[in-house]
C-alpha positions as CSV (number, residue, x, y, z in Angstrom):
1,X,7.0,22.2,15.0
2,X,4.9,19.8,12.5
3,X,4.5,16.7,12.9
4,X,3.1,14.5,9.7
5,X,2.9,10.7,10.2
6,X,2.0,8.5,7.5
7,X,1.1,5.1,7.6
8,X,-0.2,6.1,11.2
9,X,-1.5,2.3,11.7
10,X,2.5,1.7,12.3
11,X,2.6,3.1,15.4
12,X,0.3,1.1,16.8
13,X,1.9,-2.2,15.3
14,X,5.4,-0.9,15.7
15,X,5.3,1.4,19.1
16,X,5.3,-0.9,22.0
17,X,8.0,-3.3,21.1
18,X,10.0,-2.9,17.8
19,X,10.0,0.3,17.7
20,X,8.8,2.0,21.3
21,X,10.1,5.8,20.4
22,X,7.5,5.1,17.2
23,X,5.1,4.8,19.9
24,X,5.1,8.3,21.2
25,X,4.7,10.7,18.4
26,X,2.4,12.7,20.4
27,X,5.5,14.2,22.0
28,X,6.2,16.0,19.1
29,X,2.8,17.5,18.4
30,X,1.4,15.7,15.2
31,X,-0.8,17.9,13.2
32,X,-1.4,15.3,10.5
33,X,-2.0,11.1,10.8
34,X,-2.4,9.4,7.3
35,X,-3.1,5.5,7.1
36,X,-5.8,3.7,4.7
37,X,-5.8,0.8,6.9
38,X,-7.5,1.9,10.3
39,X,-10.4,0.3,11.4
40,X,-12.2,2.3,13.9
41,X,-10.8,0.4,17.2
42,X,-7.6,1.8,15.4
43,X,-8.5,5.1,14.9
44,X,-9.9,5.3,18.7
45,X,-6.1,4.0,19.6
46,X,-4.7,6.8,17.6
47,X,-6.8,9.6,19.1
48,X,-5.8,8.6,22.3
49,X,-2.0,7.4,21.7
50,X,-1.4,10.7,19.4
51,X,-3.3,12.9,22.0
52,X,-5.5,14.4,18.9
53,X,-8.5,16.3,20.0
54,X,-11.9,16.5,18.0
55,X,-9.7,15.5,15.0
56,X,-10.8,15.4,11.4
57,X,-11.2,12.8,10.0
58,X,-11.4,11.9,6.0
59,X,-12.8,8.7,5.2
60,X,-12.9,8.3,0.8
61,X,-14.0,5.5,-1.5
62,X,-10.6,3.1,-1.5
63,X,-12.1,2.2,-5.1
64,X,-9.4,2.7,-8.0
65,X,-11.5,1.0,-11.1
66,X,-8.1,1.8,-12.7
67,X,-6.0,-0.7,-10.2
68,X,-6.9,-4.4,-10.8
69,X,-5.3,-7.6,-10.1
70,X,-4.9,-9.6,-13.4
71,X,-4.6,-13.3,-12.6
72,X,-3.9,-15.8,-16.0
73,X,-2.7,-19.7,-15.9
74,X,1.0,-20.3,-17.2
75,X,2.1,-23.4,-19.0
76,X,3.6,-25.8,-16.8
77,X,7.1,-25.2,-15.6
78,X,8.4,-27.8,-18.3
79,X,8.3,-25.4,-21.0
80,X,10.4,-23.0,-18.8
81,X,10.8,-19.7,-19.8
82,X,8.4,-20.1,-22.6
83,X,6.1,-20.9,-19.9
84,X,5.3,-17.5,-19.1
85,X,5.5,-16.3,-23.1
86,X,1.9,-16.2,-23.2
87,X,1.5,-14.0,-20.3
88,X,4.1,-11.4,-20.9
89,X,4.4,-10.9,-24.8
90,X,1.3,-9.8,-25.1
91,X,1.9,-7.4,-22.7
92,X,5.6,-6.3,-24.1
93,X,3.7,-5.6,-27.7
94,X,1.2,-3.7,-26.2
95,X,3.5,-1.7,-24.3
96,X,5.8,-1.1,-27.8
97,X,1.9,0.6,-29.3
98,X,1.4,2.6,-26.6
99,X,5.2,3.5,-25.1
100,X,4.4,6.1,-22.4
101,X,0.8,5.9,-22.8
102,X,0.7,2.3,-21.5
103,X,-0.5,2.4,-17.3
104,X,2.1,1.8,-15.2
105,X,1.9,-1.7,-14.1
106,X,3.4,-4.4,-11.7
107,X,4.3,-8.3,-12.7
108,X,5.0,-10.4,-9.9
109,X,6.2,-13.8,-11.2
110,X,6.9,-16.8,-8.5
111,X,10.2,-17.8,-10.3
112,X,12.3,-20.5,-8.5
């Protein structure tokens, strides 16, 4: 049997007390444990928890020059909707040039 666990640093947060069956993957032999978010002290917990021996383990550049975070000022919330209409059209026309050529992209906005 195969066992793949991503988001490995979950069992740590989530095996002893929300979750305790999450806790004890190493029942099921795991041949693969996937998280970007272990620190070392995590990783040591993991080795030990998962009972992995001499594992391998792949540490890459987290660096995605093509993932940003994009912060701009609104109007205030008197003007409403148009409030954000200096924000967001510019971003609708630009997605109308470009169609499927435009990066994916998220917009959170803290509406009320």
């Amino acid at each position: 049997m195969v066992c793949i666990i991503d988001e490995a640093h979950l069992v740590y947060e989530w095996g002893s007390e929300f979750r305790p069956d999450f806790g004890k993957p190493s029942q099921l032999s795991p041949i693969l444990a996937r998280t970007a978010t272990a620190p070392k002290k995590l990783i040591e917990f993991l080795k030990g928890n998962l009972r992995i021996k001499d594992p391998f383990i792949l540490v890459g550049n987290l660096d995605r020059p093509n993932i940003f975070i994009c912060k701009s000022k609104r109007r205030p919330s008197s003007f409403g909707a148009e409030s954000y209409n200096d924000i967001l059209l510019p971003i609708a026309e630009d997605i109308k040039l470009k169609l499927i050529d435009y990066p994916l992209t998220i917009v959170y906005l803290p509406l009320k």
